[in-house]
C-alpha positions as CSV (number, residue, x, y, z in Angstrom):
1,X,230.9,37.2,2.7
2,X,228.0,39.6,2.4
3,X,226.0,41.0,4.9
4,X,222.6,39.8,5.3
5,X,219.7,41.5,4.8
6,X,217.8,41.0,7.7
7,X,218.1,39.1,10.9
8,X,215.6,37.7,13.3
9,X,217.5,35.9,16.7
10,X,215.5,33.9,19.2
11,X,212.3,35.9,18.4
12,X,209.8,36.0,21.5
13,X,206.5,37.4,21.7
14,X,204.0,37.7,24.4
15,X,200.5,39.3,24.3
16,X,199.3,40.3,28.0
17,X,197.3,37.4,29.9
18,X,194.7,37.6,33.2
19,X,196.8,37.1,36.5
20,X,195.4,33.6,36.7
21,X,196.6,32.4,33.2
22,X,200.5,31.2,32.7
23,X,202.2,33.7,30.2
24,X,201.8,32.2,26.8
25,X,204.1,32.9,24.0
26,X,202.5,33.9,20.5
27,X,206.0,34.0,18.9
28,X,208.7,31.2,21.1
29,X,212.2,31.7,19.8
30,X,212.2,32.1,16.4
31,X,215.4,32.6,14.2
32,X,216.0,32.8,10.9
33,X,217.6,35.5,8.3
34,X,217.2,36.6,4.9
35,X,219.8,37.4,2.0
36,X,219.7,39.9,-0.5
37,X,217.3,39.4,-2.8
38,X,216.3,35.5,-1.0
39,X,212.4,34.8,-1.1
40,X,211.4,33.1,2.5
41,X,207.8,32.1,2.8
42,X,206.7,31.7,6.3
43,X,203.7,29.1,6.3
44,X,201.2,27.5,9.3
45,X,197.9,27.7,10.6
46,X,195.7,30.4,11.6
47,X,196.9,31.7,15.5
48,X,200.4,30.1,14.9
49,X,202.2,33.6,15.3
50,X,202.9,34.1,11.6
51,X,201.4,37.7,11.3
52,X,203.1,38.3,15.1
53,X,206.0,37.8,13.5
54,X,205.7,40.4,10.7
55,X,204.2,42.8,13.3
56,X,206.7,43.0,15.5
57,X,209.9,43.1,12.9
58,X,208.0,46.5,12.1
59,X,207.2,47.8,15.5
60,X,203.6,47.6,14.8
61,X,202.6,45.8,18.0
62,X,200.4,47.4,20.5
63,X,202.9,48.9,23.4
64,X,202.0,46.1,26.0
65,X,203.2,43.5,24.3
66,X,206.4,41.6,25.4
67,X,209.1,41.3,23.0
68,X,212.1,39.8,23.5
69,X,215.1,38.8,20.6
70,X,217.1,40.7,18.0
71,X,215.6,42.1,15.1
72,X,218.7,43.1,13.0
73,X,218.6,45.1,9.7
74,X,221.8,45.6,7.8
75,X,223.7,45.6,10.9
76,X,221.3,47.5,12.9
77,X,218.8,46.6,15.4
78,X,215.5,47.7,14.3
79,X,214.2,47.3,18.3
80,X,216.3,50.3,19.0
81,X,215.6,52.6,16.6
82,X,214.0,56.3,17.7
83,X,210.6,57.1,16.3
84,X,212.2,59.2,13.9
85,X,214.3,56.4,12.4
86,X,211.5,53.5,12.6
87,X,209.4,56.2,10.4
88,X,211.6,56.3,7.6
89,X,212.3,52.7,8.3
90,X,208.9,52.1,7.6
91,X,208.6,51.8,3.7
92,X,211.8,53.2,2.2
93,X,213.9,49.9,4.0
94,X,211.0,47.7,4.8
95,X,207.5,48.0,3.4
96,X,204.7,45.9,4.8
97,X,201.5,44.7,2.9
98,X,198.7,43.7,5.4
99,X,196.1,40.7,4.7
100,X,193.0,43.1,4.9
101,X,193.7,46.4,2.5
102,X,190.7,48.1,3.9
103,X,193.0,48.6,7.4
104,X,195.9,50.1,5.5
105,X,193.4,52.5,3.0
106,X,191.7,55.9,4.5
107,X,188.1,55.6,3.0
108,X,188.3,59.4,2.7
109,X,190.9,59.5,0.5
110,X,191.1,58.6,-3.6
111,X,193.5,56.2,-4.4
112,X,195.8,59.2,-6.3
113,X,195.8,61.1,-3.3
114,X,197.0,57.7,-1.0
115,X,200.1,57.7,-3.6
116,X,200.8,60.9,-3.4
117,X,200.8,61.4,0.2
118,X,203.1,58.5,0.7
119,X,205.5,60.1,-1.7
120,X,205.4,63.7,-0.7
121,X,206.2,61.7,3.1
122,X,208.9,60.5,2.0
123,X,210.5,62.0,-1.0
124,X,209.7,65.8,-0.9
125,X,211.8,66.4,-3.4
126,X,209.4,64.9,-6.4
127,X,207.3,67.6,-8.0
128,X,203.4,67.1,-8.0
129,X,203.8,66.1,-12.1
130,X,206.8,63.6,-10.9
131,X,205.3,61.8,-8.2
132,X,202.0,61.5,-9.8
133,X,204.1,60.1,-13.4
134,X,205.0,57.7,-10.9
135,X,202.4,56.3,-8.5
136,X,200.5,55.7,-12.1
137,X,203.5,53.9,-13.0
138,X,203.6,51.9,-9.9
139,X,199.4,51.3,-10.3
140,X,200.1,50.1,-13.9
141,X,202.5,47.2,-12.6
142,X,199.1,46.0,-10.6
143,X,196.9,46.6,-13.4
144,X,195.1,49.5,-11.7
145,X,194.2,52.0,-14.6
146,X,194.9,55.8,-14.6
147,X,190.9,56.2,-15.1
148,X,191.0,54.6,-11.5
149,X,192.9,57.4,-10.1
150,X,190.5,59.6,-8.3
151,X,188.2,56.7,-6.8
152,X,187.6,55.9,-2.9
153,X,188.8,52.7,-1.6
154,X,185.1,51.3,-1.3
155,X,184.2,52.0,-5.1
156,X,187.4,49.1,-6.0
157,X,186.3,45.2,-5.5
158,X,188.5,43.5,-2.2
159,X,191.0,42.2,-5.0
160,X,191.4,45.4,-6.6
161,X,192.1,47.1,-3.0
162,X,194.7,45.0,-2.8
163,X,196.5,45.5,-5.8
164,X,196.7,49.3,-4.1
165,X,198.0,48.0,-1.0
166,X,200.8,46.3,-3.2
167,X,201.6,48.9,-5.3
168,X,201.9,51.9,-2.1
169,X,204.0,49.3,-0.6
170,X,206.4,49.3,-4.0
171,X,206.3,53.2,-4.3
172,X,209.5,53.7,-2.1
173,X,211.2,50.8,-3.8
174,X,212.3,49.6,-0.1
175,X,214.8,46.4,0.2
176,X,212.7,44.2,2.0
177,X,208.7,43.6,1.6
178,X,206.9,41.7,4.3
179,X,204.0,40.7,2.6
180,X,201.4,38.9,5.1
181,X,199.1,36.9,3.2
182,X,199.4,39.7,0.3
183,X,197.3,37.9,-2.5
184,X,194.4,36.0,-0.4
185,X,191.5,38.2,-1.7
186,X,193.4,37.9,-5.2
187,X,192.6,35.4,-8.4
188,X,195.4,33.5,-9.7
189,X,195.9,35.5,-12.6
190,X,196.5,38.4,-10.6
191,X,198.5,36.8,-8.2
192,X,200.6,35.3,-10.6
193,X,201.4,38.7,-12.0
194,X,201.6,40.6,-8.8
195,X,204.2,37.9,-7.3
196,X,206.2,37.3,-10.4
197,X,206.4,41.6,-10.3
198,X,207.5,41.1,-6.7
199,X,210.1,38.5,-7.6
200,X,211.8,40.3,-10.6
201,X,212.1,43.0,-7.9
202,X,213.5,40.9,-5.9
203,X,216.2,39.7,-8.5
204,X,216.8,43.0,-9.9
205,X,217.1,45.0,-7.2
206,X,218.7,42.7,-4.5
207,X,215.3,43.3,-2.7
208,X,214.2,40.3,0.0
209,X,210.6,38.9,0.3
210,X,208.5,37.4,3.4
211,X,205.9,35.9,2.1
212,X,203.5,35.1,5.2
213,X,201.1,32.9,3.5
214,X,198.4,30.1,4.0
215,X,198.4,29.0,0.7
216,X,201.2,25.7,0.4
217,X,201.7,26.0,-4.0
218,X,202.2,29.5,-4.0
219,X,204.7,29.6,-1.4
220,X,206.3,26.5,-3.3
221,X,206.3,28.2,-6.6
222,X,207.4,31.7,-5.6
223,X,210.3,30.9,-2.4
224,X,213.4,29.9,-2.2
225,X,213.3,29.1,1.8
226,X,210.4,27.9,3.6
227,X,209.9,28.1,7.2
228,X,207.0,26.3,8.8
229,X,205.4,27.4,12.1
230,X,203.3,25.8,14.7
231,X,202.1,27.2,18.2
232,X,204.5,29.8,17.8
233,X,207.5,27.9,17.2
234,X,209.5,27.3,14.0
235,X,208.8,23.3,13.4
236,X,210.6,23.0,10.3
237,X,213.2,25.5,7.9
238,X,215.3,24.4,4.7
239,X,215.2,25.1,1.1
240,X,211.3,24.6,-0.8
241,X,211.9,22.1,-2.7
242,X,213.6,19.9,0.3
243,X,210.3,20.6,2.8
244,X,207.8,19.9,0.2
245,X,209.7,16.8,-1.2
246,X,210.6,15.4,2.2
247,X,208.6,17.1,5.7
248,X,210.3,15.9,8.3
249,X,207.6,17.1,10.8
250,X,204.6,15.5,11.5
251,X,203.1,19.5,11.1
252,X,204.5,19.7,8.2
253,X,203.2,16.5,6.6
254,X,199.9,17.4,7.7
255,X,199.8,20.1,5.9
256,X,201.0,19.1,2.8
257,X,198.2,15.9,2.9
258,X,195.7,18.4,3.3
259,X,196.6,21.0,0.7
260,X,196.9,17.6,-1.8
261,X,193.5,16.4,-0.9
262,X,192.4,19.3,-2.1
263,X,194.1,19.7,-5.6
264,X,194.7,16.0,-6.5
265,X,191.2,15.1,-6.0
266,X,189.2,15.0,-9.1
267,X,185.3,17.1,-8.5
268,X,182.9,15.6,-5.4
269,X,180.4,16.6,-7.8
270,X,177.5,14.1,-7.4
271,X,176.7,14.5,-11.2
272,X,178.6,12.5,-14.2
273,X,179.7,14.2,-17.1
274,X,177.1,14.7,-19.4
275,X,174.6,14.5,-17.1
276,X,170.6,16.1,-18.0
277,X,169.0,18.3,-15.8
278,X,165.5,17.2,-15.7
279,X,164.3,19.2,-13.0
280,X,163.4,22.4,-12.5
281,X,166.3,24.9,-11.5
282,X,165.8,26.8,-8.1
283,X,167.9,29.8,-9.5
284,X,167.2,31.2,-12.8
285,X,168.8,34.5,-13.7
286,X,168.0,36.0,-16.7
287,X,170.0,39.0,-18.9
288,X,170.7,40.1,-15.6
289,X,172.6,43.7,-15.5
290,X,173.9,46.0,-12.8
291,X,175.9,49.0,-13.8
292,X,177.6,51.5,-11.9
293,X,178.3,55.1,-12.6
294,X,181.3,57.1,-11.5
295,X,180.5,60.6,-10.7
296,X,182.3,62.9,-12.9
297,X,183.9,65.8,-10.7
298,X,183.4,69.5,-12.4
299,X,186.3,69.2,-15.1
300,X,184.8,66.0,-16.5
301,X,181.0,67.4,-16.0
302,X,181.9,70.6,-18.3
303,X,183.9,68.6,-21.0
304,X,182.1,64.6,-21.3
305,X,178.5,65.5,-19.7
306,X,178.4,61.8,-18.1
307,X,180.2,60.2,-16.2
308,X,182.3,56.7,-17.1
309,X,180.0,53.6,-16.8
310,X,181.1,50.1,-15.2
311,X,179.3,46.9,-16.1
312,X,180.1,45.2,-12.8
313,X,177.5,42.9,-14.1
314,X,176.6,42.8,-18.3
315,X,173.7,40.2,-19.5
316,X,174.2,37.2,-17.0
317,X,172.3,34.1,-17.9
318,X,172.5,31.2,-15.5
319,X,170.0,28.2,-13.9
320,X,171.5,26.5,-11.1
321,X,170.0,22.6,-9.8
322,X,168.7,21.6,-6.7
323,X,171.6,19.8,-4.7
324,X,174.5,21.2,-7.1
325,X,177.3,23.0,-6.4
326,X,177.9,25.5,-9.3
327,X,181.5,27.1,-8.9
328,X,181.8,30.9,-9.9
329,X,185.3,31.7,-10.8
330,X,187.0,34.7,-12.5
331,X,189.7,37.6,-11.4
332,X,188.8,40.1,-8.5
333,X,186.6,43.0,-10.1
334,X,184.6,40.3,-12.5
335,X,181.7,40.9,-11.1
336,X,181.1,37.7,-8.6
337,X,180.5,39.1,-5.7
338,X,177.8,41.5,-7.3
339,X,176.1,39.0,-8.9
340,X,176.2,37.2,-5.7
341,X,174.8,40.4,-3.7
342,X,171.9,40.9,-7.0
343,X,170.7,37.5,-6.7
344,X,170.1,38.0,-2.9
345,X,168.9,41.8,-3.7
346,X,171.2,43.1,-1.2
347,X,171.5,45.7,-4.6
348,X,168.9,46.0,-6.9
349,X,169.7,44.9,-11.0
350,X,169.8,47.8,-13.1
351,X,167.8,44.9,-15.8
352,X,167.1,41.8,-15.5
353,X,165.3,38.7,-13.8
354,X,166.4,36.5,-10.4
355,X,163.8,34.1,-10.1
356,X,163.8,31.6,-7.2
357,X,161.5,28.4,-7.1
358,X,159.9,30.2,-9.6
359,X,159.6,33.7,-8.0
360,X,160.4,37.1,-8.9
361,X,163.0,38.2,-7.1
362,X,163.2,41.6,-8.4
363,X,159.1,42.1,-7.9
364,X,159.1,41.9,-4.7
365,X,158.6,44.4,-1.8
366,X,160.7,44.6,0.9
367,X,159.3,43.0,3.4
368,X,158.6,39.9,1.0
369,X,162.1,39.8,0.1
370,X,163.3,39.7,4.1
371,X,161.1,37.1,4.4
372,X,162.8,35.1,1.2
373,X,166.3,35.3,2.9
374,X,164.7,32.3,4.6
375,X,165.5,30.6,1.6
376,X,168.6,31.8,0.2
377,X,171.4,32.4,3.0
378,X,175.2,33.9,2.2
379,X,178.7,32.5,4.0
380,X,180.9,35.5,3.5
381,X,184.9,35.9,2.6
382,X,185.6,37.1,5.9
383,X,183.6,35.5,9.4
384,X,185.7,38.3,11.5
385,X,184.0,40.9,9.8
386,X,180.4,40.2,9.4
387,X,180.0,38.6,13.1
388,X,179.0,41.3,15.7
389,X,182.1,41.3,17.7
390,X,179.2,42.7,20.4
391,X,177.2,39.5,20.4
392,X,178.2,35.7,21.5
393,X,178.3,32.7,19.4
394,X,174.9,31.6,20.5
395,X,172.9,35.2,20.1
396,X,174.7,35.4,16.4
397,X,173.4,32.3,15.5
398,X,170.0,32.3,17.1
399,X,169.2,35.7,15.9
400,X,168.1,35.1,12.2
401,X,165.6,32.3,14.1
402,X,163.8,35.4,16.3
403,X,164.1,37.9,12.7
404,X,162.2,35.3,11.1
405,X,160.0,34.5,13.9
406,X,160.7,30.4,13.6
407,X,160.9,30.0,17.2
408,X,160.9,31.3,20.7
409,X,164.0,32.5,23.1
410,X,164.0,28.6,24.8
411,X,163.2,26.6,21.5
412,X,166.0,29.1,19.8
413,X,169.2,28.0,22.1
414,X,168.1,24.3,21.7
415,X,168.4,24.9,17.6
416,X,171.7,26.6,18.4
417,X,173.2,24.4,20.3
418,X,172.0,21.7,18.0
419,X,173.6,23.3,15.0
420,X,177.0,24.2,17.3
421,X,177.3,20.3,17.2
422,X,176.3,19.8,13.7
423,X,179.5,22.2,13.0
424,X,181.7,20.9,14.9
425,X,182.0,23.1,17.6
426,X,181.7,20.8,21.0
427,X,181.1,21.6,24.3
428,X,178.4,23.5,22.3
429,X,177.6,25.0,25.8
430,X,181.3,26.6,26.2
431,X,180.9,28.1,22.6
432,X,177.4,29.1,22.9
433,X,179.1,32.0,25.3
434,X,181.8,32.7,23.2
435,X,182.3,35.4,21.7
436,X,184.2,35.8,18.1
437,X,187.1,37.4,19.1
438,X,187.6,34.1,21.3
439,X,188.1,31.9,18.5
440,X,190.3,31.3,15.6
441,X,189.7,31.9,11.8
442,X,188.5,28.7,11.2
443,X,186.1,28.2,14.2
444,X,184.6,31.8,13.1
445,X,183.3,30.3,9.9
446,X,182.4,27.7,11.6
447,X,179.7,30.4,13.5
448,X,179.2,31.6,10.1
449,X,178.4,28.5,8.5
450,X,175.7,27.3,11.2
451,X,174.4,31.0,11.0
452,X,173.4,30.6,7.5
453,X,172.3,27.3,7.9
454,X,170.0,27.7,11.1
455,X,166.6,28.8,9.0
456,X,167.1,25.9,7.1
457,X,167.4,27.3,3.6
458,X,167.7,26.1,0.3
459,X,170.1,28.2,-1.3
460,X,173.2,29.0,0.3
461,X,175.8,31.4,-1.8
462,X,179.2,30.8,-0.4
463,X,181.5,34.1,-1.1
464,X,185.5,33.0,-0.9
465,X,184.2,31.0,2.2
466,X,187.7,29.6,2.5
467,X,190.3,31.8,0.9
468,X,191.3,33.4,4.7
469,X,191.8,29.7,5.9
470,X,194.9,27.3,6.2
471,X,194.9,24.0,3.7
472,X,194.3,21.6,7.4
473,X,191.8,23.9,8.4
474,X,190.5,24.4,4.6
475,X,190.1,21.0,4.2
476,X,188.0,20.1,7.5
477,X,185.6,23.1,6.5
478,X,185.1,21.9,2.8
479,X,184.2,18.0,4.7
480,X,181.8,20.1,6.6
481,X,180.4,21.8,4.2
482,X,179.5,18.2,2.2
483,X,178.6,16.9,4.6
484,X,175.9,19.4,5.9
485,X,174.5,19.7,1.9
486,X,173.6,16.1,2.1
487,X,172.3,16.6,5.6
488,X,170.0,19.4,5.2
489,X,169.5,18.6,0.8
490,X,171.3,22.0,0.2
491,X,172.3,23.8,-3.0
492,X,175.4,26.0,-3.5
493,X,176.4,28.6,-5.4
494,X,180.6,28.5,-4.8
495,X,182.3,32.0,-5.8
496,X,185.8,31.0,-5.3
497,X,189.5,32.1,-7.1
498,X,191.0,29.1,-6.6
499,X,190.4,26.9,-9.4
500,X,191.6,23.6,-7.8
501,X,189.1,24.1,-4.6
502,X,186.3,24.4,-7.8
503,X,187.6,21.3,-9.6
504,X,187.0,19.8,-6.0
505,X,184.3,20.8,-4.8
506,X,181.7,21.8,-7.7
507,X,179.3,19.9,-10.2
508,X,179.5,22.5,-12.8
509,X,182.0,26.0,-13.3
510,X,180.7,28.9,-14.7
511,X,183.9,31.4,-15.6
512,X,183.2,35.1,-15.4
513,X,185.3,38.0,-17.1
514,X,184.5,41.5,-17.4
515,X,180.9,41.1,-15.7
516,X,179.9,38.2,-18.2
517,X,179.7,34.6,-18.0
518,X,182.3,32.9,-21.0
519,X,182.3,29.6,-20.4
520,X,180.4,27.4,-18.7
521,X,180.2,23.6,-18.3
522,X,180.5,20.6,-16.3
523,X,183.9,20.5,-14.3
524,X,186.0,18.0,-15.7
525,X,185.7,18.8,-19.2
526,X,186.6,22.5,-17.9
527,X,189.3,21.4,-16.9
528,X,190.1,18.9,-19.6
529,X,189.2,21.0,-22.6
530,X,188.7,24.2,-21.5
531,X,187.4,26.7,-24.8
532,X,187.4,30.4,-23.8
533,X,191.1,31.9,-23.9
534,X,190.3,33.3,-20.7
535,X,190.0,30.0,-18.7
536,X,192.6,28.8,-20.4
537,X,195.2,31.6,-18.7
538,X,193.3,31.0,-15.4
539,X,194.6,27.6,-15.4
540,X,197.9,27.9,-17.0
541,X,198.3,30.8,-14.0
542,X,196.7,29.2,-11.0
543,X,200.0,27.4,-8.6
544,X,200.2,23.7,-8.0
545,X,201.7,21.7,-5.7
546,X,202.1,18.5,-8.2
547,X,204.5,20.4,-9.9
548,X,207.2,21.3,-7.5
């Protein structure tokens, strides 16, 4: 019988608590283990001990934290390995991509030079010429570009800094990738390519995947095992195709009715096909344009004069309805999120017209364009990282109230509280002195949600608000959001890579490739008949959970 790869036995995992608090387990005796070249996704809710789980197989937990178990890698216990060891453990046996690539990239650093250190760590005995031939073979299998090769981390969109991630994690060939939540920032293009990379690895060189994921269809499509965890324990284990065919948990099912909500229901939209816009839009963008320039270092300056220009955003022509929900959807890098950031002149367009009930965006002075973010409000990707961790619940919330000068300290808190209800989040008092690092994932967009909705806007542009959450916790959001555009007669512009929260949730999908918008329609004849040959490989690639 052959040895397995990697064994976890009776995995336990405690964080430390105040003296006043029982000890509480993050991770509760977990088992499981992994053959050569096996594919285990690891699946559950947000604060279920998932990413605890990959953290401490790697020795990546903070030093007071409890662990207690066996963590056993080809026969040898990875919790007793020297320093030494665990760093050459790190990467060459086991290689670990993290959710958020902006924690694993130095923003110092070009994305050649993150290769090459990497490989002159670990294999000195690669000349410069070697090692770069093959980090730029390694950035190829992600579709990173050699022109890429000597931009920072912050000049690449979050998808593309995740590809990176991926591909330093692939450099050292290791046996065993623990990917946690490796393609949540990614399209399902991308994603698709990425993973099936990772499992022709996986075949061809005996090398085993843990695939820590939220997301139920690409888990089904990509693993051979599923394990299913809840409050720190494992609820349910067995073959994919068993769990998803037959959850014996009532966890389990609950997720599986949540993620099917989701992809078996045909569009909300509140408009039938075919349907005339009479009215006026509240958006109008017109041959709107925003390119960047990449500095050319000395070489390049002497040879090519300029340096290379990127059309992030190339001749955009949209009108978006009061009360609908237009989905943006396209590949990481498109261009969405810097349309999104143009329409709200976070960056000005380089051509181009945003007008907004019939204003000039692009005219205006700064201090009348604070005073328009009244109107228009975002809900960003991540909640974490755009809520002060500084500040409660209540003074987050309140704050855009006192910037806008809409109502007094007193008058502020009752709108807060207020809104806390209107979201969901009840005793509205107890969260009102919260602050974000008290809550989960899904109660932080939550905060986010009733921050952008607190001036009462029209316009709200909702960046990926979902793609960090679990299908349960997904799916109460999305109700939320519904029901609150009814409520307060909202309009939304949905940026989102996942095509069957779109066919959802939207009235109308505009696709974007390469900065441009190449197709656009109502949703169910995107879906039925789609045109561009574009939309057609975003479908044919995006996972679902029908067909397992």
């Amino acid at each position: 019988m052959t040895e397995s790869l990697f064994t976890v036995e009776n995995l336990r995992v405690a964080y430390p608590q105040p003296e006043t608090e029982p000890e509480n387990w993050a991770v509760d005796g977990v088992s499981f283990t992994l053959q050569p070249g096996e594919k285990m996704g690891l699946v559950g809710e947000s604060g279920c001990g998932k990413s605890t789980i990959g953290r401490a197989v790697m020795r990546l937990l903070p030093n007071y934290s409890r662990v207690e178990g066996k963590v056993i890698f080809r026969g040898d216990s990875v919790l007793d390995l020297t320093l030494l060891e665990m760093r050459k453990f790190r990467g060459e046996a086991v290689a670990l991509v993290f959710q958020d690539p902006m924690t694993r990239l130095d923003p110092l650093m070009t994305i050649g030079n993150h290769c090459l250190e990497t490989l002159q760590a670990h294999s000195p005995e690669l000349t410069q010429q070697q090692a770069k031939e093959k980090a730029l073979a390694t950035l190829e299998k992600v579709n990173i570009p050699a022109s890429r090769w000597s931009q920072y981390p912050h000049e690449f969109s979050g998808g593309m800094r995740q590809r990176v991630a991926i591909a330093l994690a692939l450099l050292l060939n290791p046996k065993l990738i623990v990917a946690d939540e490796p393609t949540t920032s990614l399209d399902v293009t991308v994603s698709a390519q990425i993973l099936q990379e990772l499992t022709r690895l996986c075949a061809e060189e005996n090398m085993g995947l843990l695939l820590i994921s939220h997301d139920l269809a690409m888990v089904a499509e990509y693993c051979d095992r599923i394990g299913v965890m809840y409050q720190g324990k494992m609820v349910e284990m067995g073959k994919t195709e068993n769990v998803f065919q037959n959850p014996q948990h009532e966890y389990t099912q609950s997720l599986l009715k949540a993620a099917l909500h989701i992809q078996q229901e045909e569009g909300t939209g509140n408009r039938e096909q075919g349907t005339e816009f009479k009215e006026n839009p509240i958006l109008k963008i017109t041959e709107l344009q925003k390119h960047y320039t990449i500095e050319p270092n000395f070489i390049e300056r002497i040879f090519k004069g300029e340096g290379q220009k990127i059309k992030a955003v190339d001749g955009i022509d949209l009108e978006l309805y009061p009360g609908e929900i237009l989905g943006l959807v396209g590949e990481s890098g498109c261009g969405k999120s810097t349309l999104s950031r143009t329409i709200l002149q976070l960056i000005s367009p380089t051509t181009g017209k945003v007008e907004f009930s019939g204003q000039d965006l692009t005219k205006l002075s700064r201090s009348e364009i604070r005073a328009s973010r009244r109107q228009i409000q975002m809900i960003f990707q991540d909640p974490h990282a755009c809520l002060n961790p500084a500040m409660t619940v209540g003074k987050s919330i309140g704050d855009p109230l006192l910037i806008h000068n809409l109502a007094d300290a007193e008058k502020a808190k009752e709108q807060v509280l207020l809104m806390l209800e209107k979201v969901g989040l009840t005793p509205t008092e107890m969260y009102y002195n919260r602050y974000p690092a008290d809550l989960s994932g899904g109660q932080q967009q939550r905060v986010a949600i009733a921050r952008a909705l607190i001036t009462r806007p029209k316009l709200v542009i909702c960046d990926e608000p979902v793609s960090m959450l679990d299908a349960s916790v997904q799916s109460q959001v999305l109700d939320l959001m519904l029901q609150l555009k009814d409520e307060f007669e909202l309009t939304y512009l949905f940026i989102t890579h996942d095509l069957w929260l779109a066919r959802f949730l939207c009235d109308r999908i505009a696709v974007m490739n390469s900065g441009k918008i190449v197709e656009l329609g109502n949703t169910k004849e995107i879906f039925a008949n789609p045109q561009h040959p574009y939309t057609k490989t975003l479908l044919a690639a995006a996972p679902l959970l029908a067909r397992v």
